[in-house]
C-alpha positions in Angstrom: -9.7 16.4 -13.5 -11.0 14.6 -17.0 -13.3 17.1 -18.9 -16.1 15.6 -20.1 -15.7 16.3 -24.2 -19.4 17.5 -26.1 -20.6 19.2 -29.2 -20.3 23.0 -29.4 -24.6 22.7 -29.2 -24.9 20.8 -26.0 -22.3 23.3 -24.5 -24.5 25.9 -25.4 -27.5 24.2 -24.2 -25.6 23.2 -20.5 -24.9 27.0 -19.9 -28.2 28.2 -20.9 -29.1 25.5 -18.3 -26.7 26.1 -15.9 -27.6 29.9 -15.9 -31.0 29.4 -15.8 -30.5 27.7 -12.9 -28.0 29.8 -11.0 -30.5 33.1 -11.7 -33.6 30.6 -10.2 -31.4 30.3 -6.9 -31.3 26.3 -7.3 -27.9 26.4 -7.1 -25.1 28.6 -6.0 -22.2 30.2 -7.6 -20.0 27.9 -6.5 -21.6 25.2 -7.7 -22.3 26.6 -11.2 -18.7 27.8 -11.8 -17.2 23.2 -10.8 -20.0 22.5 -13.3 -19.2 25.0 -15.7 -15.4 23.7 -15.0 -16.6 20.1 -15.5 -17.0 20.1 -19.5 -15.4 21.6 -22.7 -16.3 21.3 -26.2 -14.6 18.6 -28.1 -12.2 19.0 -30.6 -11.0 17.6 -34.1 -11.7 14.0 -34.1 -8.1 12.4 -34.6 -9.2 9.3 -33.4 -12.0 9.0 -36.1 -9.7 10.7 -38.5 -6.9 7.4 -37.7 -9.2 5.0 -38.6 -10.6 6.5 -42.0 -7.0 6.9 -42.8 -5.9 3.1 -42.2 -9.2 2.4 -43.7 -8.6 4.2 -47.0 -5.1 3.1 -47.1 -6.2 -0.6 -47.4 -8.8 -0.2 -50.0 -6.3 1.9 -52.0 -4.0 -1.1 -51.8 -6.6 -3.1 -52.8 -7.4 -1.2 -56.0 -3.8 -1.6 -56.7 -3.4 -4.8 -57.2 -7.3 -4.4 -59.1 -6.3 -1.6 -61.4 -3.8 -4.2 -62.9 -6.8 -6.5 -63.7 -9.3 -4.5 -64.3 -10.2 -1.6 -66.6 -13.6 -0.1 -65.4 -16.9 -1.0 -64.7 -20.6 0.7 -66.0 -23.2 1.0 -63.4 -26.8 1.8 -65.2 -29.9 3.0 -63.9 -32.9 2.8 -65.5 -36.0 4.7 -64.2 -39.7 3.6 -65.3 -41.9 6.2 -65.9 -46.0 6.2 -65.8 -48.4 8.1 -66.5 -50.8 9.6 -64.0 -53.3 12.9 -64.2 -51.0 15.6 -62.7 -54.2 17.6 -61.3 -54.8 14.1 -59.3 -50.9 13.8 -57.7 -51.1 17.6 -57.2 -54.0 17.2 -55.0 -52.7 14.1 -53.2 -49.4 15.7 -52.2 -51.3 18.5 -50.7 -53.0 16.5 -48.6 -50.5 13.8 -47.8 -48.1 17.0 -46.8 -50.7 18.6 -44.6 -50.7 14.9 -42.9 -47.1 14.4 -42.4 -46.6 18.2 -40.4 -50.0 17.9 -38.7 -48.8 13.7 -37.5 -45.1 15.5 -37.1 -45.6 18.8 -35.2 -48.6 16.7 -33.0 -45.9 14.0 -32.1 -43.4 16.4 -31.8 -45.4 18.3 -28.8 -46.5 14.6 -27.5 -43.2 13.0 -27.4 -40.0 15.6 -27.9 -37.9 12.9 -26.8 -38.7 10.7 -30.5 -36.1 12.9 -32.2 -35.9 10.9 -35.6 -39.4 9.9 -35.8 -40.0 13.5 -35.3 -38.1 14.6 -38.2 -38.4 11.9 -40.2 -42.1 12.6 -40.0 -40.8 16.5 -41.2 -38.9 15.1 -43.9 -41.7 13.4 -46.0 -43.8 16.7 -45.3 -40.7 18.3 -47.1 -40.8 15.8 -49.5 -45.0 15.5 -50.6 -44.4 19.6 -50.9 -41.6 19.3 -53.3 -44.0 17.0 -55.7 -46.9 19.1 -54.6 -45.1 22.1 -56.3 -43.1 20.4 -59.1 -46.6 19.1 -60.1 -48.6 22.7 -59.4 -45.7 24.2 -62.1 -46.8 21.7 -64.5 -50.5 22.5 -64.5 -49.9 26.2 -64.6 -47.0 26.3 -66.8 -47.4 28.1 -69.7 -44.3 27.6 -71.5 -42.1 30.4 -70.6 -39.6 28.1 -68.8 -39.3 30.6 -65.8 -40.0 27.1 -62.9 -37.0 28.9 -61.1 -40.1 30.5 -59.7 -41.5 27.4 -57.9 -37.9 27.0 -55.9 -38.7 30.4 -54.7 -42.1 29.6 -53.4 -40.7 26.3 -51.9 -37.9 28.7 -50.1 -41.1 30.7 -48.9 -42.9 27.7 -47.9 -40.1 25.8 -45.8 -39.1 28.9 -44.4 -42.6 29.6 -43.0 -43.0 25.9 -42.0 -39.6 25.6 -40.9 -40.1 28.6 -38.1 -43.4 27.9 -37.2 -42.8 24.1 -37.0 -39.8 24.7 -35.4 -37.8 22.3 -37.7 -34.4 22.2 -38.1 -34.8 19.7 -40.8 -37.0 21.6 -42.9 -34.9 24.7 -42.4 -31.9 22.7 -44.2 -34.6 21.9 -47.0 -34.9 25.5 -46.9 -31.2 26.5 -47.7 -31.1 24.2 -49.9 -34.2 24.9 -51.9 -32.4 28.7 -51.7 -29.6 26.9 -53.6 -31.5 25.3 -56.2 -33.4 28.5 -56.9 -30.2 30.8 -57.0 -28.4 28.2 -59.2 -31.9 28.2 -61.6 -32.7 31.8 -61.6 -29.1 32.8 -62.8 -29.4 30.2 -65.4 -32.9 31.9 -67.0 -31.4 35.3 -66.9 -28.2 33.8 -69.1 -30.2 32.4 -71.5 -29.6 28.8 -69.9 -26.0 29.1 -70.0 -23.6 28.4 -68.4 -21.9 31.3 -67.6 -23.8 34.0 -65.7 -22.1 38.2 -65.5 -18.9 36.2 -66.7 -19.2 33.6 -63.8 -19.9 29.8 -63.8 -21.3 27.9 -61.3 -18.5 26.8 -59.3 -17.3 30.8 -59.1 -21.2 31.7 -58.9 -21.7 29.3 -55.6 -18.5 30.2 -54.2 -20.2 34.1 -54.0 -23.4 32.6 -53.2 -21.4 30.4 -50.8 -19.9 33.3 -48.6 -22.8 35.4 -48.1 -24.9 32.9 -46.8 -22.2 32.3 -44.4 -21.8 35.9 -43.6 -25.6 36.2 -43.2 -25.5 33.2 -40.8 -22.6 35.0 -38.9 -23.7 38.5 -38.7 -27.2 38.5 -39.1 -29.2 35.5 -38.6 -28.0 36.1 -34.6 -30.1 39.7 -34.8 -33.3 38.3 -36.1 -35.2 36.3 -33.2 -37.3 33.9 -35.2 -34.0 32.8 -37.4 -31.3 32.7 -34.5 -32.3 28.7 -33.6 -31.3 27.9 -37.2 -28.1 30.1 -37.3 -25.8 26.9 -36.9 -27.3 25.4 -39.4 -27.1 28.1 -41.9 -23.2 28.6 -40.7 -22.8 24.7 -41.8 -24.8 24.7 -45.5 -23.3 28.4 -45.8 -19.6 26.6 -45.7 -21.0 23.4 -47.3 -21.7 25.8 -50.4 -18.6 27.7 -50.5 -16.0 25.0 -49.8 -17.5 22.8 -52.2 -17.6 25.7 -55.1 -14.0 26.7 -54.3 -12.8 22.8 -54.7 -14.6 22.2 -57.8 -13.2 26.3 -59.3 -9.7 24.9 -58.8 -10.7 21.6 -61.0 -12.7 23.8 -63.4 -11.3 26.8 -62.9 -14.1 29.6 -64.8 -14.4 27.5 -67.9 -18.1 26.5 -68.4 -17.2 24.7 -72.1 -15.8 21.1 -71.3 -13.9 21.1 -74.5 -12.0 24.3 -73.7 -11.2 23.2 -70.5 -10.2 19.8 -71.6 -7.4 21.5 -73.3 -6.2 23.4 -71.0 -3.6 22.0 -68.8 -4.3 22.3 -65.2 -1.4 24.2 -64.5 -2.9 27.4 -66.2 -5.8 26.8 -63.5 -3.5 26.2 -60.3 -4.3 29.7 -59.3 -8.2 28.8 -58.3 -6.5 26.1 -56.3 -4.0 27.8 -54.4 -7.2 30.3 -53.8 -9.0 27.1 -52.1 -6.1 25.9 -50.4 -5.6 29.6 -48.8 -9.5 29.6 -47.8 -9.1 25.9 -45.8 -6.1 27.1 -44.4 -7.9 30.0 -43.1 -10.7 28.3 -42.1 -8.3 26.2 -39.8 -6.6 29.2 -38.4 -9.7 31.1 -37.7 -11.3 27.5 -35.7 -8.3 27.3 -33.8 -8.3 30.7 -32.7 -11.6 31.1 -31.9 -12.2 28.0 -30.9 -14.8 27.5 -33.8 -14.8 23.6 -34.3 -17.1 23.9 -37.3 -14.6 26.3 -39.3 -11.6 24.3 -37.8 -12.5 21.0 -39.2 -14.2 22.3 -42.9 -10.4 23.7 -43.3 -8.8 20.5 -42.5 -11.0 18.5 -44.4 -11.1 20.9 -47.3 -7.4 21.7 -47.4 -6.9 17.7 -47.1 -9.2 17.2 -50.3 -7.4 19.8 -52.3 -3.6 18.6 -51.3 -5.3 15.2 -52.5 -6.8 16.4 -55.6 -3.8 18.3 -57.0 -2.0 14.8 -56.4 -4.7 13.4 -59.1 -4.3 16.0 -61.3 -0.8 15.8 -62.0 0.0 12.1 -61.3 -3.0 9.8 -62.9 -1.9 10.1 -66.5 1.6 10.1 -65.3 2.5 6.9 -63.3 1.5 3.4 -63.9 -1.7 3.1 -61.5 -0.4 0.9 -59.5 2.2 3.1 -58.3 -0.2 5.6 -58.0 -2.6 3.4 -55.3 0.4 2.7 -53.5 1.9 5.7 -52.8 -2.1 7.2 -51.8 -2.3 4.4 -49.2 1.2 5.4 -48.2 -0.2 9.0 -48.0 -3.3 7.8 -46.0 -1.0 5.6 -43.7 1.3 8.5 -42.8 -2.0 10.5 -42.0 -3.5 8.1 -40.0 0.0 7.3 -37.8 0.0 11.5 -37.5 -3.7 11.9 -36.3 -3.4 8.7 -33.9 0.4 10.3 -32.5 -2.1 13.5 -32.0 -5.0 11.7 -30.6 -2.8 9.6 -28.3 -1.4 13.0 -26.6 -4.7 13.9 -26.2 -5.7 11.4 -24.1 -2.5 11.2 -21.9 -3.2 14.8 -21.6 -6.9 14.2 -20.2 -5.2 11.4 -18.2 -2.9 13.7 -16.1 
């Protein structure tokens, strides 16, 4: 019988439902176990991951046969500033904030159905509090250049807001708020450096990076109020560490761009053998446990880094467009593996 194929998240919230049901007495044992049978939680997307492929394959064709014409093109943005009484924006964000989670939280108990509305409703809460607090630190600054401060009392804010509101959303603003703040704070205490107890930021996130996905692992389960956001943390928590580890093995520790410039990359592979053996990891531990967030960071992650080591060591090396051919080649072969996989897939949920 065809499985029907869902998110990890609605499989949790069917067996919650499912066993809710069986302890009522609204249905039987029997009928809870077929049910229970009747779904399974979807795996890598190969399908999805065939069509990116041929998709990026063409477009690196294309800029083939454009890198022989063209050199490169400047994109400029220019911002226009005014000038306005902070006291007065202070004030207004306030009050525009208290508006948005009041109109959010009220629709949200009125219509729990209106998902983005909902949270888009959240979102430009989050969003009037930021300027409500960027614009507090201005009137209260008094020049010691300690605002890593404010991101604290913004993680204290959405983290109240985000539990009591019951916001995913602003629980995501949250984390990353935390992020800001941790990357801020280090930065006062080294004198506005950029290296931190011998650490830059790529080595400083990567640490920063795993215990927030330890906390979300071990501990964020134990504490009632946080375990609804525990996903979320798990995904930000990886978000932060995968993306440190990728930009260490570009990087490596160096937090001078002229020292690193002059460095060759090889005296750096290290950091990127150190990535490589975390996605790899990842992948192994998602496929074992069935984890299909940990599964697919690794792929992805371990695909980027294969990928990025082919930049480093090619792009000065080969005519570019040799070098766009043989990435849509790389991409075609990718995308013929992942369809061959998807493919057996769906003979297999066929049968």
């Amino acid at each position: 019988m065809q499985k029907l194929d869902i998110s990890k998240q609605e499989k949790e919230t069917l067996d919650e439902a499912i066993n809710y049901w069986q302890q009522r007495g609204l249905i039987d044992d029997g009928l809870a176990k077929r049910l229970n049978e009747s779904y399974q939680v979807k795996g890598f997307d190969w399908k999805r991951l065939a069509q990116y492929a041929f998709w990026i394959a063409l477009s690196c064709v294309v800029l083939a046969f454009l890198s022989l014409f063209a050199d490169q093109m400047v994109i400029r943005w220019i911002e226009r500033l005014y000038d306005t009484p902070d006291t007065v924006i202070c004030i207004f964000c306030l009050i525009l904030a208290f508006l948005f989670y009041f109109w959010g939280f009220r629709n949200k108990r009125k219509h729990p159905d209106k998902t983005f509305t909902n949270e888009a409703l959240m979102a430009l809460g989050v969003f009037a509090t930021a300027t409500f607090i960027g614009y507090l630190g201005k009137i209260i600054d008094k020049g010691s250049g300690h605002f890593s401060l404010l991101f604290l009392a913004s993680v204290v804010i959405y983290g109240v807001l985000s539990v009591k509101l019951s916001s995913r959303l602003i629980w995501v603003f949250t984390l990353v708020s935390f992020g800001v703040w941790f990357a801020t704070e280090t930065a006062y205490h080294s004198n506005w450096g950029f290296h931190f107890w011998g650490m830059n930021y790529p080595l400083r996130f990567t640490l920063f990076g795993a215990l927030l996905t330890a906390f979300a692992v071990f501990l964020q389960p134990r504490i009632k109020q946080l375990e609804p956001f525990r996903q979320i943390s798990y995904v930000i928590g990886l978000t932060y560490l995968m993306v440190a580890l990728w930009l260490l093995s570009i990087f490596g520790n160096y937090s001078d761009m002229d020292k690193w410039s002059q460095v060759r990359q090889w005296h750096i592979f290290y950091w990127g053998l150190l990535s490589s053996a975390v996605s790899l990891g990842l992948a192994w531990y998602g496929l074992k446990r069935q984890d299909n967030v940990a599964r697919e960071f690794g792929i992805v992650f371990f695909i980027i880094n294969i990928y990025t080591r082919f930049f480093e060591y090619l792009w000065d090396n080969i005519n570019r467009a040799v070098f766009f051919l043989l990435l849509a080649a790389s991409f075609w072969y990718i995308g013929r593996w992942a369809e061959r996989v998807w493919s057996g897939q769906e003979k297999k949920k066929a049968l």
